[in-house]
LOGUGU-209792 format. One record per residue (C-alpha): residue number from 1; residue in one letter; x, y, z. Coordinates in nm, 2 decimals. Example, Ala and Ser with C-alpha at 12.3 -4.5 7.8 and 13.67 -1.06 7.14 Angstrom:
BEGIN
PT seq type   east  north     up
PT   1    a   1.23  -0.45   0.78
PT   2    s   1.37  -0.11   0.71
***
This chain:
BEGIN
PT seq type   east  north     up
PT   1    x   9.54   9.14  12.09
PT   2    x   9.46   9.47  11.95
PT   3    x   9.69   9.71  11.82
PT   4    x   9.74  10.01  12.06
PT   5    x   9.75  10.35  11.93
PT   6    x   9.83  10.70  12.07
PT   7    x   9.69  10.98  11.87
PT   8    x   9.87  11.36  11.86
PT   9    x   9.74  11.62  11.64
PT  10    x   9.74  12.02  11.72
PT  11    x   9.41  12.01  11.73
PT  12    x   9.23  11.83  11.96
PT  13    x   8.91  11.76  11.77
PT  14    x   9.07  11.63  11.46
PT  15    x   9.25  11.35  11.72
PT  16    x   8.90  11.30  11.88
PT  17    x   8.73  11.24  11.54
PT  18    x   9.06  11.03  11.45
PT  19    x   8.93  10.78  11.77
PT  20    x   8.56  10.80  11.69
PT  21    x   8.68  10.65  11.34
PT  22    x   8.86  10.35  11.51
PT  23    x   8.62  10.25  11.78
PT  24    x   8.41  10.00  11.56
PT  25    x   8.70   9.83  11.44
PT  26    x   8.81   9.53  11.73
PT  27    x   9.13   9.51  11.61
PT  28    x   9.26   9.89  11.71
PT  29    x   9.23  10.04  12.06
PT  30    x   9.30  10.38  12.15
PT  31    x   9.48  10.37  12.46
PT  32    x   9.56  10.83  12.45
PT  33    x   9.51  11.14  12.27
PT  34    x   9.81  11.42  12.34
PT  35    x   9.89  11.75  12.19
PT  36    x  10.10  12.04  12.24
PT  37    x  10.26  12.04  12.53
PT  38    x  10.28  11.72  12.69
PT  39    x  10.53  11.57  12.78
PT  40    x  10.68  11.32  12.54
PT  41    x  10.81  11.09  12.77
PT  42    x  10.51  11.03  12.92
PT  43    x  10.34  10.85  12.61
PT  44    x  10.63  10.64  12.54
PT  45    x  10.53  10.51  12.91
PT  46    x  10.22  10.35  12.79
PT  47    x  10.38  10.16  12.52
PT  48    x  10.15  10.23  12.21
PT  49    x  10.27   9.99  11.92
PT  50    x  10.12  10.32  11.64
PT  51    x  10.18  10.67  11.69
PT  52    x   9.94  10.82  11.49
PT  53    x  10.06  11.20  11.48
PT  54    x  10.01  11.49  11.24
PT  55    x  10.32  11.73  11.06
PT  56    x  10.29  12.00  11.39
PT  57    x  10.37  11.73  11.62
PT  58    x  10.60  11.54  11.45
PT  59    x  10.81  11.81  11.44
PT  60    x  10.78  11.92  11.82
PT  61    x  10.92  11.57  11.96
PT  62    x  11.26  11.54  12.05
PT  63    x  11.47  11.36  11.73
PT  64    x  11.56  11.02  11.94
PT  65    x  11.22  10.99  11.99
PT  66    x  11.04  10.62  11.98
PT  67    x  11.40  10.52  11.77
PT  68    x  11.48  10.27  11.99
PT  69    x  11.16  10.19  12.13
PT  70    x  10.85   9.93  12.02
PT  71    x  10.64  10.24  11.91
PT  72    x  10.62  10.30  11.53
PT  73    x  10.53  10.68  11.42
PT  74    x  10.25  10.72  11.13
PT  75    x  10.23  11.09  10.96
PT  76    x   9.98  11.18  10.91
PT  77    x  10.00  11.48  10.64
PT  78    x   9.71  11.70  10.69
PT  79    x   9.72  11.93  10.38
PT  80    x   9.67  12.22  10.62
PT  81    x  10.03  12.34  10.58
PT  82    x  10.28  12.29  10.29
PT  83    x  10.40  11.93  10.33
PT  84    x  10.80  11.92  10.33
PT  85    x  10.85  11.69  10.06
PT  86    x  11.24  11.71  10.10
PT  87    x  11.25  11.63  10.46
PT  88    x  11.13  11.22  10.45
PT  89    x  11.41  11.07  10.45
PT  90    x  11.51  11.28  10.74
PT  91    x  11.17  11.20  10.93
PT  92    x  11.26  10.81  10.80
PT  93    x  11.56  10.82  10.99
PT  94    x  11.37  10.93  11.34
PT  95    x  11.14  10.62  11.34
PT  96    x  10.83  10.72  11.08
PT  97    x  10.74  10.46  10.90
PT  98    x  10.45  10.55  10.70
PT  99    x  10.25  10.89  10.60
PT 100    x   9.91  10.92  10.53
PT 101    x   9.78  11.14  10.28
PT 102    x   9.51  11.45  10.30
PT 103    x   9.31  11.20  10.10
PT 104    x   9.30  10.90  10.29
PT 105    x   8.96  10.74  10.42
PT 106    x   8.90  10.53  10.73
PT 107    x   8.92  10.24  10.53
PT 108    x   9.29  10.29  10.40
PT 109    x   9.34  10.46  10.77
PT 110    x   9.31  10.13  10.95
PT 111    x   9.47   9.94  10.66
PT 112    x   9.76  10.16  10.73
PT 113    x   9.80  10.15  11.11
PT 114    x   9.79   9.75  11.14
PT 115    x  10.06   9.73  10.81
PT 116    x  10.27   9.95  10.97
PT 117    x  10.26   9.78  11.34
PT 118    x  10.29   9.44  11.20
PT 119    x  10.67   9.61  11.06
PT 120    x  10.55   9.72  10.72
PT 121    x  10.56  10.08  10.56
PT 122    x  10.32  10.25  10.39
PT 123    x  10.35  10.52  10.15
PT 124    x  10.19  10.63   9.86
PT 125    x  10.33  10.62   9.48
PT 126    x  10.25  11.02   9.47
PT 127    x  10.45  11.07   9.78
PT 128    x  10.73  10.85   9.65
PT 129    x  10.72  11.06   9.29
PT 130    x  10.74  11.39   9.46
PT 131    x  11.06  11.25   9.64
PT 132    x  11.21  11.18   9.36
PT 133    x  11.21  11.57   9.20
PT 134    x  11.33  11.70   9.56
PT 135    x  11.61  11.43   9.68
PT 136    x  11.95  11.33   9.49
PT 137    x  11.98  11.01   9.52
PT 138    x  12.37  10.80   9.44
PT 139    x  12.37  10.68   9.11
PT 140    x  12.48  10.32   9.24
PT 141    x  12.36  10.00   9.15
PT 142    x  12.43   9.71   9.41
PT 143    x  12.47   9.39   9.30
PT 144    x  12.23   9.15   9.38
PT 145    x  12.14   8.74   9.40
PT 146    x  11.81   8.60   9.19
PT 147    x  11.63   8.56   9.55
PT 148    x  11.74   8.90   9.68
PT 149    x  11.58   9.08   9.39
PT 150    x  11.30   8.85   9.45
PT 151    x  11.21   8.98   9.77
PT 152    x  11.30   9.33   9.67
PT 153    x  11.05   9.31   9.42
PT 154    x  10.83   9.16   9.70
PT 155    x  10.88   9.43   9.95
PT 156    x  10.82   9.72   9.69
PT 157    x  10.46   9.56   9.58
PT 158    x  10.37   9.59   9.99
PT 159    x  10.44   9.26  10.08
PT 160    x  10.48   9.18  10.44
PT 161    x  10.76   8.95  10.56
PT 162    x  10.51   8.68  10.65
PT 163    x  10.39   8.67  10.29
PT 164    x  10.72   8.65  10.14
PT 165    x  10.78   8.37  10.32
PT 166    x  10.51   8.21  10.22
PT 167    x  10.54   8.26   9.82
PT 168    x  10.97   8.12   9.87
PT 169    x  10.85   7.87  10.14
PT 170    x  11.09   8.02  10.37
PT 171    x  11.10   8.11  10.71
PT 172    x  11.04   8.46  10.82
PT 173    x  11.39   8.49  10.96
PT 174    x  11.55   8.40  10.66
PT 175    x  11.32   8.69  10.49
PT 176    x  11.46   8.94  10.73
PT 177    x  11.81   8.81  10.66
PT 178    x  11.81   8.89  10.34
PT 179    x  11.63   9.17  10.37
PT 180    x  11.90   9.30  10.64
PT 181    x  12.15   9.25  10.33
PT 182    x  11.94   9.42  10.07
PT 183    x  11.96   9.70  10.31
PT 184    x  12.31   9.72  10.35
PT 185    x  12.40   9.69  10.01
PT 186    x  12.22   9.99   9.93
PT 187    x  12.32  10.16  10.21
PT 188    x  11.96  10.19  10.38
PT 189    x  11.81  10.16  10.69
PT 190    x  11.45  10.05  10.62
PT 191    x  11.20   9.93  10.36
PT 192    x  11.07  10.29  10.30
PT 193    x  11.42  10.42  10.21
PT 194    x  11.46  10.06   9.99
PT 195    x  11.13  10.16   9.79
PT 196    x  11.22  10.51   9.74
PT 197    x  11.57  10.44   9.58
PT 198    x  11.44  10.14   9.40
PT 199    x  11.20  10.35   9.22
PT 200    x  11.47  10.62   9.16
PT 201    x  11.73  10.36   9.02
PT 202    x  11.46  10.20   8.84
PT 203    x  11.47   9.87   9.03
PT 204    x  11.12   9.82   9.00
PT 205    x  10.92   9.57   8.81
PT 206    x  11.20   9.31   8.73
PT 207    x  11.35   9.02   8.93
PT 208    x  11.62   8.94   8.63
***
């Protein structure tokens, strides 16, 4: 089935020229294009599994919104306006789980919107530095077994559940078990906030 996607962007040509980039590609559909002033309850109606939305949006729906539904938000950061660097874990926490750079093509576009609706993040390295110089993060180091820094290590290189499970022969489930307890041990939510405080603790690079 393709993966269904509702665009929002203030302006209106810059979502229509965000659908004419998608239409060769089977695999995404868009199913809406909103902007200012609709009502927000209305597109969580038609049960998009991507909400593909720029900064100006983002920032006009309600702060429940999508959290506790199927639809996964992707930022897209524009470059018009200052991009608040301080303010993703906060956006994080209200159900984005990736953010596209003013650099992105319609290669790494797509790449992004069927990682992120098959559960994975996305997020660039520079995004993820730039972070790190605006957000304290606890000095805390969890303890950890071989296999759990394993997939940690896993999850921070991009790899998607499925994949894990195939490099440890093990069944998805169990990779989201363990996962579930990598999060809680660090006192996270998500595999964005697990990347961002691996690379700030220096995690990264070693399954020892």
């Amino acid at each position: 089935m393709s993966i269904r996607i509702v665009i929002g962007c203030r302006s209106y040509l810059l979502s229509e020229g965000l659908r004419k980039l998608l239409e060769d590609d089977g695999d995404l559909k868009t199913i809406g294009i909103f902007t200012e002033g609709t009502d927000f309850k209305e597109i969580l109606k038609v049960n998009a599994d991507v909400i593909l939305v720029d900064y100006g949006i983002f920032m006009s729906l309600p702060e429940d919104f999508a959290i506790d539904e199927q639809s996964k938000i992707l930022l897209l950061d524009t470059g018009i306006t200052t991009f608040p660097i301080r303010e993703i874990p906060e956006m994080v926490s209200r159900g984005v789980v990736g953010i596209l750079p003013p650099s992105i093509d319609s290669v790494l576009l797509k790449k992004a919107l069927k990682a992120v609706s098959s559960g994975d993040l996305w997020i660039n390295h520079k995004t993820v530095k730039d972070i790190f110089s605006s957000k304290k993060f606890p000095e805390k180091k969890a303890p950890l077994t071989r296999m759990e820094r394993e997939i940690m290590s896993c999850i921070c290189q991009g790899y998607r559940n499925k994949e894990i499970g195939q490099k440890f022969d093990i069944s998805e489930k169990t990779v989201r078990s363990h996962c579930n307890r990598i999060y809680n041990k660090f006192g996270v939510s998500d595999r964005i906030q697990l990347v961002i405080y691996c690379f700030k603790m220096g995690y990264m690079g070693s399954t020892n």
